[in-house]
C-alpha positions as CSV (number, residue, x, y, z in Angstrom):
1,X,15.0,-53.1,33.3
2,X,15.4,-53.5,29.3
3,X,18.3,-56.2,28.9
4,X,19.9,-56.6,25.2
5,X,17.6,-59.9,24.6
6,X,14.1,-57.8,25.5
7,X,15.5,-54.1,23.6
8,X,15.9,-56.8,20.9
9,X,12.2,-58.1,20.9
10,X,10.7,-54.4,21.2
11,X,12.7,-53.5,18.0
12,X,11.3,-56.5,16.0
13,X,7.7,-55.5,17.2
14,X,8.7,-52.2,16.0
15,X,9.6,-53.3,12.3
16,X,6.6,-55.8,12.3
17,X,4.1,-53.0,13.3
18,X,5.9,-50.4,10.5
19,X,5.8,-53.1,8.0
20,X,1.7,-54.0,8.5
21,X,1.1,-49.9,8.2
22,X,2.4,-50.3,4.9
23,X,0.2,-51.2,2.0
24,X,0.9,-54.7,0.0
25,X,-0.4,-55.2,-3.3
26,X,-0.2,-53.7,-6.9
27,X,2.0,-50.3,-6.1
28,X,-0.1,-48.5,-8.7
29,X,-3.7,-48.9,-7.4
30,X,-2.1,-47.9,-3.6
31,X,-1.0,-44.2,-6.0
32,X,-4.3,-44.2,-7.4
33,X,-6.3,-44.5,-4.0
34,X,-3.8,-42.0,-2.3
35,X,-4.5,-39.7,-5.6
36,X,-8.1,-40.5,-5.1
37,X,-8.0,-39.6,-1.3
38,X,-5.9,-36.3,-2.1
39,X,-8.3,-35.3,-4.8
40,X,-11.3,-35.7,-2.9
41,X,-9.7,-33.7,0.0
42,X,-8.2,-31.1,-2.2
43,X,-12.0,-30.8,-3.6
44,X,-13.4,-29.9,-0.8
45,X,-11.2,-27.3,0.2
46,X,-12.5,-25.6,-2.9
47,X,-16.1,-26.2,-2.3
48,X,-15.6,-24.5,1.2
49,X,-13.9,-21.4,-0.8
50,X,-16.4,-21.1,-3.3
51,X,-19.5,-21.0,-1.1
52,X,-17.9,-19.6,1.9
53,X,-14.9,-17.6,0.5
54,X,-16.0,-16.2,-2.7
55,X,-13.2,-13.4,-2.6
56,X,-10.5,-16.0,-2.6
57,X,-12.1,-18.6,-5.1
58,X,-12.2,-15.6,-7.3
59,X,-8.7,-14.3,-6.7
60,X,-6.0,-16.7,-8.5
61,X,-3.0,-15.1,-6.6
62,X,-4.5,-15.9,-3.2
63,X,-5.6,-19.4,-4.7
64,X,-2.6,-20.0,-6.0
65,X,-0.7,-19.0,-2.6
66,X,-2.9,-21.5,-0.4
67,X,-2.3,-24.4,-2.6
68,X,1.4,-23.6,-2.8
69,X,1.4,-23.1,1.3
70,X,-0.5,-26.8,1.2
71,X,1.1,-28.8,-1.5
72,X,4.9,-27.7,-0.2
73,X,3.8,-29.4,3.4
74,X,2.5,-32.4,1.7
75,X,5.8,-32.8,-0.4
76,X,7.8,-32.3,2.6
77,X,6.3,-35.1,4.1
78,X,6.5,-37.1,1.4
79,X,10.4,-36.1,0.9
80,X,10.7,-37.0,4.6
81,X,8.8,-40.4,4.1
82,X,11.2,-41.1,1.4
83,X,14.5,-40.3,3.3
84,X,13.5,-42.5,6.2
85,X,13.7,-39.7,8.5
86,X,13.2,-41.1,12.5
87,X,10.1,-39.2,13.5
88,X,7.6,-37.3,10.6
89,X,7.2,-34.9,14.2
90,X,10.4,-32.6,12.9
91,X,8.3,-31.7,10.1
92,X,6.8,-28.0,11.1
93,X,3.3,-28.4,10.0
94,X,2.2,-25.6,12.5
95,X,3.6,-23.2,9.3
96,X,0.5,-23.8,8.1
97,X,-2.0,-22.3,10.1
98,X,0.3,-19.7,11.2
99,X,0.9,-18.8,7.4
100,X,-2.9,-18.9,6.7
101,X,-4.2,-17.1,9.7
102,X,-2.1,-14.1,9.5
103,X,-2.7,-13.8,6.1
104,X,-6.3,-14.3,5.8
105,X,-8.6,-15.5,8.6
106,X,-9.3,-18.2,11.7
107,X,-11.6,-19.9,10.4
108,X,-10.0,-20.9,7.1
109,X,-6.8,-21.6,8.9
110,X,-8.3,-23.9,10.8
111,X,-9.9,-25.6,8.2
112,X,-6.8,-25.8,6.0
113,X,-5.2,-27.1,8.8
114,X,-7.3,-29.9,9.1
115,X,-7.6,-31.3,5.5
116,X,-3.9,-30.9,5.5
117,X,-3.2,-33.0,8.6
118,X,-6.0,-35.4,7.7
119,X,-4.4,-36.0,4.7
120,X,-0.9,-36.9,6.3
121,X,-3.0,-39.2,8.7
122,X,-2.6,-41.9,5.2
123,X,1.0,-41.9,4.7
124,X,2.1,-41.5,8.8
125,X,2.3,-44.4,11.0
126,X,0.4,-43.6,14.5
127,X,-1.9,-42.1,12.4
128,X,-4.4,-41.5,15.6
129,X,-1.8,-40.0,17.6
130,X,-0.5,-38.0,14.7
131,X,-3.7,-35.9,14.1
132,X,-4.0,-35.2,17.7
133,X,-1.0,-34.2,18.5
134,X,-0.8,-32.0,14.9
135,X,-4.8,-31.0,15.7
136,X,-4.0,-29.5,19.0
137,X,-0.7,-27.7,18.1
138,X,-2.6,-26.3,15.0
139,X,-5.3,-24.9,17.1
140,X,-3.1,-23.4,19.9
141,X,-1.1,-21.6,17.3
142,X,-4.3,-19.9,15.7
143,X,-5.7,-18.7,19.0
144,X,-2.6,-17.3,19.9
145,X,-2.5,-15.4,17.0
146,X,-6.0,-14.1,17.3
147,X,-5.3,-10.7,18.2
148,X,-2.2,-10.2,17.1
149,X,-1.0,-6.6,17.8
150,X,2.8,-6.8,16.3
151,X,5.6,-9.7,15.3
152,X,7.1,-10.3,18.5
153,X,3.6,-12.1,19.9
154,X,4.3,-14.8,16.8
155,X,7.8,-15.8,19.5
156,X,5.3,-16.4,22.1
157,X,3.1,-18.1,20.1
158,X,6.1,-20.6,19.8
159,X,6.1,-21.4,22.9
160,X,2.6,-22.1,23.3
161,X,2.7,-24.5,20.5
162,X,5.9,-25.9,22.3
163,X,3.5,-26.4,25.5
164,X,0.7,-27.8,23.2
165,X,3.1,-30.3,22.3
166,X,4.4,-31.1,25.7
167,X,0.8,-31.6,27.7
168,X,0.1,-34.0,24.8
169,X,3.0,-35.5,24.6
170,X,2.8,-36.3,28.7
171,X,-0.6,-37.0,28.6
172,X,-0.5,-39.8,26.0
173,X,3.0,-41.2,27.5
174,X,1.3,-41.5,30.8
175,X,-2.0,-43.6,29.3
176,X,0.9,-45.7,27.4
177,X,2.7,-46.4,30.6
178,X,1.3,-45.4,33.4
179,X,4.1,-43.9,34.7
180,X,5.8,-41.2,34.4
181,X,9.3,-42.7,35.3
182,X,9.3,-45.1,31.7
183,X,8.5,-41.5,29.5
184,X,11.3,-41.3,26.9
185,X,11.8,-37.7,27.1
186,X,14.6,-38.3,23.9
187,X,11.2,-38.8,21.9
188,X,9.8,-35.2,22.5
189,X,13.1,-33.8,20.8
190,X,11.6,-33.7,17.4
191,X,9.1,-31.7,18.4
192,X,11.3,-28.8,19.9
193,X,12.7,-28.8,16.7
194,X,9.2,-28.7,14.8
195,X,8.7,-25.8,16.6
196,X,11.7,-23.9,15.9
197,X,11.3,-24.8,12.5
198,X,7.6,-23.4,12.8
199,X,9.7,-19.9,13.3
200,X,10.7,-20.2,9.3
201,X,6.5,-18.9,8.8
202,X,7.5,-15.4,9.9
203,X,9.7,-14.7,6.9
204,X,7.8,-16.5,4.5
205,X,4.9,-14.4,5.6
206,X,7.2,-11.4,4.5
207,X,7.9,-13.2,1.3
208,X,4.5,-14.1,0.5
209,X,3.0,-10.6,0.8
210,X,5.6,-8.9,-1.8
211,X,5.2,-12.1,-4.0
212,X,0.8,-12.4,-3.7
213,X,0.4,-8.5,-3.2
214,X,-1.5,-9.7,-0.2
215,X,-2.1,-7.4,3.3
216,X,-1.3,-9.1,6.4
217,X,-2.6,-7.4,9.8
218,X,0.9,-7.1,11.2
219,X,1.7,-5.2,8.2
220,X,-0.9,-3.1,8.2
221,X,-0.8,-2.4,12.3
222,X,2.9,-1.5,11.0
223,X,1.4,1.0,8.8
224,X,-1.3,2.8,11.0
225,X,2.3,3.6,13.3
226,X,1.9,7.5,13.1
227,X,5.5,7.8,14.0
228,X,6.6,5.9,10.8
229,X,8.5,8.3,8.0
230,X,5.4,8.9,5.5
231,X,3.0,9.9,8.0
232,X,5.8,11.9,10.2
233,X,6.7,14.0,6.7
234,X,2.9,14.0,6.4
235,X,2.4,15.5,9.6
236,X,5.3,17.9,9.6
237,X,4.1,18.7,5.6
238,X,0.4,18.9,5.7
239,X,-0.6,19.4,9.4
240,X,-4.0,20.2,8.7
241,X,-4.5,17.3,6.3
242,X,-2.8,15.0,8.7
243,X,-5.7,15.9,11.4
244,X,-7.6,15.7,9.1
245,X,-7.1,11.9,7.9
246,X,-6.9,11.0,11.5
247,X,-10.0,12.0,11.7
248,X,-11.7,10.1,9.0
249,X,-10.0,6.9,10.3
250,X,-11.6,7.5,13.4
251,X,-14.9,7.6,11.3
252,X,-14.1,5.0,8.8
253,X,-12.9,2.5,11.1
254,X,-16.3,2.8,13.3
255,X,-18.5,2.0,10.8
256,X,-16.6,-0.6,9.2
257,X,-16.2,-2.1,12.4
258,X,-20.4,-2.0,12.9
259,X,-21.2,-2.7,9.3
260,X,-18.3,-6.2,8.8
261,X,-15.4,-5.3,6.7
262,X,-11.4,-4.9,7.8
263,X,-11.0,-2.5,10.3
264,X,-7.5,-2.6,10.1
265,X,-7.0,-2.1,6.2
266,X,-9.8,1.0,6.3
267,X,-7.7,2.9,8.6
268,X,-4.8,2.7,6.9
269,X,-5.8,3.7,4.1
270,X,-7.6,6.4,5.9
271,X,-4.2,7.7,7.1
272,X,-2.3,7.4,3.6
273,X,-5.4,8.5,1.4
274,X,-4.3,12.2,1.7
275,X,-0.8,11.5,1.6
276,X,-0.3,13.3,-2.0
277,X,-0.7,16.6,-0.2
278,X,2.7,16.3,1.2
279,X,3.0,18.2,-2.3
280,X,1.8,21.8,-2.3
281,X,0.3,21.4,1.2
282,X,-0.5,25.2,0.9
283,X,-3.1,24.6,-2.1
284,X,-5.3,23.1,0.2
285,X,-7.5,24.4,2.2
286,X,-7.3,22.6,6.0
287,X,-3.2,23.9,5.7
288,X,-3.9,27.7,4.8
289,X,-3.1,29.5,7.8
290,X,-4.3,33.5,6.0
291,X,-7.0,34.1,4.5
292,X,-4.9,34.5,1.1
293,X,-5.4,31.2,-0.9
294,X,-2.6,30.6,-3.7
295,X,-5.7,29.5,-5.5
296,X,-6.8,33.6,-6.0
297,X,-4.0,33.9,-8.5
298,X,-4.6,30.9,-10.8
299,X,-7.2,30.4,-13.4
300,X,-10.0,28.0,-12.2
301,X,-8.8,24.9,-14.4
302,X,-5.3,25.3,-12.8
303,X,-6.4,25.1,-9.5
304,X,-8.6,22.1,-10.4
305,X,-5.7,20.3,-11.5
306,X,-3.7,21.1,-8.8
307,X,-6.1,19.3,-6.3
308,X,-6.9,16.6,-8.4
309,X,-3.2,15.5,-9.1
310,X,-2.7,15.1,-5.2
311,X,-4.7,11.5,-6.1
312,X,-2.0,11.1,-8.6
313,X,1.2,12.1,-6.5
314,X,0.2,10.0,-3.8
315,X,0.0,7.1,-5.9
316,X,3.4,7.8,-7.0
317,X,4.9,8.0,-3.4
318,X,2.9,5.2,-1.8
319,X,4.4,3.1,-4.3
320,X,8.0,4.6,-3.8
321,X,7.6,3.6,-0.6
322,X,6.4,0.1,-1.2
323,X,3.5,0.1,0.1
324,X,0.5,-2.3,-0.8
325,X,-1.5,-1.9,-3.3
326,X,-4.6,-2.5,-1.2
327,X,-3.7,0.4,0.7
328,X,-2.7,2.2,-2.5
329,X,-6.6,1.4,-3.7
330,X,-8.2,3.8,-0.7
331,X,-5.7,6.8,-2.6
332,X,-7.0,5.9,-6.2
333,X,-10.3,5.6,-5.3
334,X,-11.5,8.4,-2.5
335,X,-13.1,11.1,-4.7
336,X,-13.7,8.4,-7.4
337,X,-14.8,9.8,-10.8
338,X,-16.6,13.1,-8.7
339,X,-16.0,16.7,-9.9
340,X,-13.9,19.0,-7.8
341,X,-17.1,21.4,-7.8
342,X,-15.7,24.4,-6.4
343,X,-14.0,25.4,-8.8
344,X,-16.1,24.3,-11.9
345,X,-18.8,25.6,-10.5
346,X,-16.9,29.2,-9.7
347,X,-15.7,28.8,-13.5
348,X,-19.4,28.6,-15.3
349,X,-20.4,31.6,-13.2
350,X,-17.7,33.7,-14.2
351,X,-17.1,32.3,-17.7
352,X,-20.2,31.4,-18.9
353,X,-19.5,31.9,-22.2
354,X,-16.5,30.0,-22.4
355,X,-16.7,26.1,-23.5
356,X,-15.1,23.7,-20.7
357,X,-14.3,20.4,-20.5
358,X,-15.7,18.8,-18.0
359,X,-12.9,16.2,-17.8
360,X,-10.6,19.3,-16.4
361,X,-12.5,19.0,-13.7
362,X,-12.9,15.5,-12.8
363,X,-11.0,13.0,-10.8
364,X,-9.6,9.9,-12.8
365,X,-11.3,7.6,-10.1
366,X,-12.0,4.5,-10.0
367,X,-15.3,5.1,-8.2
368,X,-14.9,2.4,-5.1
369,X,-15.4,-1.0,-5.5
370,X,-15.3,-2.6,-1.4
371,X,-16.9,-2.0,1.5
372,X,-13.8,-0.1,3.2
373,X,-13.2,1.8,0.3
374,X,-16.7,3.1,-0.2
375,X,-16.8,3.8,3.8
376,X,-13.4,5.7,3.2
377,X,-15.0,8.1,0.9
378,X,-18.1,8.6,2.9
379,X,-15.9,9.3,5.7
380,X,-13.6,11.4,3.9
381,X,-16.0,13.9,2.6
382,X,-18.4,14.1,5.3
383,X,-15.6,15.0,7.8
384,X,-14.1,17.9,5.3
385,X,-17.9,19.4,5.1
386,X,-18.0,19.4,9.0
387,X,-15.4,21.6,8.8
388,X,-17.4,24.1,7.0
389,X,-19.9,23.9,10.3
390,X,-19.8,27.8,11.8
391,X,-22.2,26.6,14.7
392,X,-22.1,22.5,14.3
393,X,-25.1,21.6,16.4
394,X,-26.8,18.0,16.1
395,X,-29.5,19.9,13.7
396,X,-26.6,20.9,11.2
397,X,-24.3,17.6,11.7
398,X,-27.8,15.3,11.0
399,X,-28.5,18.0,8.0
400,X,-25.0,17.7,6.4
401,X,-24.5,14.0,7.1
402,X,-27.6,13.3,5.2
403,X,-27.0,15.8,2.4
404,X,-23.3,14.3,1.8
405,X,-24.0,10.6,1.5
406,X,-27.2,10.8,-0.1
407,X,-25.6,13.0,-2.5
408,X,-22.6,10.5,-2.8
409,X,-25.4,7.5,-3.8
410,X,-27.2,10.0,-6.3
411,X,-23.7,10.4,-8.2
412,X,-23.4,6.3,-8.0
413,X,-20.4,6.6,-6.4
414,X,-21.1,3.5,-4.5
415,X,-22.3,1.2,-7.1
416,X,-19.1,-1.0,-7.2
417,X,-19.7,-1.5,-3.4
418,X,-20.8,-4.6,-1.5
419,X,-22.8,-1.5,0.7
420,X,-26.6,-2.1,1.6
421,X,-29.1,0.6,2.3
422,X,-29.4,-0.8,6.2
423,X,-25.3,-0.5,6.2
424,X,-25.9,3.3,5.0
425,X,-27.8,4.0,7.7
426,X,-25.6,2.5,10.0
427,X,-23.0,4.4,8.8
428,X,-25.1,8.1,8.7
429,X,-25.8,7.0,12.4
430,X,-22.3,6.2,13.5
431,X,-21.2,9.6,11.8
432,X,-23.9,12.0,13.1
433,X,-22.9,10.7,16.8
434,X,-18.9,10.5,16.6
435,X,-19.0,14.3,14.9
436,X,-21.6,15.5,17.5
437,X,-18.6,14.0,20.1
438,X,-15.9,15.7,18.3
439,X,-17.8,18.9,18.3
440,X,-18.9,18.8,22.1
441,X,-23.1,19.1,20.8
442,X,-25.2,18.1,24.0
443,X,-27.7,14.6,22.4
444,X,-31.3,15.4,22.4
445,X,-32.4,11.9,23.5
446,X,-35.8,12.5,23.6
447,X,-35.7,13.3,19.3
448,X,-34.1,9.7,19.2
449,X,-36.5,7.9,21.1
């Protein structure tokens, strides 16, 4: 039983023990060495990005978001230092991880996490018992995040964090006292409020994508929904072409998926890359139902234009729609600077001796510049030749597989690309097989072997 006299004693060991964590001595050298220990921290954060993350150490908009996510944490623990507050444990510094994990990766949330909470462990009394309890939390939260599949798994991912909390919690009580009677269960409070706080990552996530122009996963899962609006009008619209970018994301997200790259982001913009047909759907071919093209009736630079300005339109609506620019980059960039041969070529044979622009001809590009976009216009074209296929067997899949990539590398279409030669392989292999599925050809083994 704690009497007045003893409560009395335990509160004076209390202010001794809070008064020894705090540093004596000229104020200005503690700043420096908490500047010094900050710096050197903050230091190798950006070490790790440049040798391990080169994409973000070369990005100032995802830099800039990282150290914003960091430094707000460390001022909010600083502010709650300064106003005294009765545990630093209702401070939510789970946000963090959650924050960086669904917007970049697991690995460098986990780091971030770290530096951050080993960086509170100077200003926090308890410092031991601090970082574990913040360690653990931090970890639970990214694994349950790991394969996130949409937003209402980050709610149960609150609750694990909550039970992350509470087996530490317990477990350190009970090597304190060694008993489970004398736990203060008042203490645990600020934690249940930590972790309702940790809720306020969700909308920030929101926030931070519109503000970085950065991609999460759940966004992007939100996109490849085929029963959103764009890809419903697209599918009403353009029936053909929406088969037809189904497809490719099937092929796209394969071989990303074998060769490294986002899985996620190349089937997306798979899906939306075609979504400028939703304009004149008859002009193209895959929605012509006769065998009357509009095209017959329209001079040969016309019907160039026409094709090439569905690039252009579905720039325009992606971005009426508000939809991310890294998604808007697999639309600019899918028949990069290439001529729409067809019809030039139909136009030298029947007007050979009129002059032509070339230009007339030729998509605006970009050419690609990443791994999923160069995939995406591998993927793209080879699927639209196999269309072509009167009897596709695995002779005349290999033959056109082949014939369309290689012709894609001789155009240096692909230069911009982090794509290796073994990757194209990969990728002419995954292709040949998946089309040789779609078409129901019988594998010769024995030629593979």
């Amino acid at each position: 039983v704690i009497d007045d006299e003893i409560f009395q004693k335990l509160q004076s060991f209390k202010e001794i023990y809070e008064a020894q964590t705090k540093t004596i001595g000229d104020s200005k050298l503690v700043y420096f060495g908490q500047i010094l220990l900050v710096g050197f921290i903050v230091s190798l954060l950006m070490v790790f990005l440049k040798l391990f993350r080169k994409d973000i150490f070369a990005d100032n908009r995802q830099l800039t978001l990282i150290l914003l996510v960091t430094t707000t944490m460390l001022l909010s623990l600083t502010w709650a230092i300064k106003l005294n507050l009765p545990s630093l444990y209702y401070i939510p510094f789970c946000i963090v991880p959650i924050i960086i994990r669904i917007l970049f990766d697991t690995r460098l949330a986990l780091y971030l996490h770290l530096l951050v909470i080993l960086i509170a462990g100077f200003f926090v009394p308890n410092s031991f018992e601090f970082v574990f309890f913040q360690t653990t939390a931090g970890m639970v939260a990214i694994y349950s995040i790991r394969n996130l599949i949409k937003r209402e798994q980050l709610l149960l991912s609150a609750l694990f964090i909550l039970s992350a909390y509470f087996i530490s919690f317990v477990g350190i009580a009970l090597l304190r006292e060694g008993s489970i009677t004398n736990i203060e269960w008042g203490n645990f409070v600020p934690f249940i409020v930590s972790v309702l706080l940790s809720l306020l990552a969700y909308p920030l996530i929101y926030a931070f994508e519109r503000l970085f122009g950065i991609t999460s996963d759940i966004a992007l899962i939100e996109l490849t929904n085929t029963n959103n609006k764009l890809l419903r009008e697209l599918a009403f619209k353009a029936p053909g072409t929406f088969q037809h970018s189904l497809q490719v994301a099937n092929l796209a997200e394969a071989a990303i998926f074998k060769i490294g790259g986002n899985s996620l982001l190349v089937r997306a913009g798979a899906l939306y890359h075609d979504i400028g047909k939703i304009e004149n759907p008859q002009y193209f071919i895959e929605n012509q139902n006769t065998a009357v093209s509009p095209h017959d009736k329209l001079p040969y630079e016309q019907s160039a234009q026409i094709i090439i300005k569905h690039v252009h339109k579905g720039i325009e609506i992606t971005r009426k729609n508000q939809l991310p620019e890294s998604v808007i980059d697999f639309i600019r960039t899918h028949h990069g600077n290439t001529r729409v041969d067809y019809f030039y070529q139909s136009f030298l044979k029947n007007s050979p001796e009129k002059f032509v622009d070339e230009n007339i001809f030729r998509y605006p590009g970009p050419i690609p510049f990443s791994k999923e976009t160069g995939v995406l216009m591998l993927a793209d074209s080879v699927e639209a030749a196999s269309r072509s296929l009167k009897n596709p067997d695995a002779q005349s899949i290999n033959a056109l597989v082949e014939r369309i990539i290689d012709y894609k590398l001789e155009q240096d279409q692909l230069d911009n690309c982090d794509i290796t030669l073994k990757d194209i392989e990969t990728i002419k292999l995954i292709f040949k097989t998946m089309l040789m599925s779609i078409y129901h050809v019988r594998i010769d083994y024995q030629q593979t072997l």
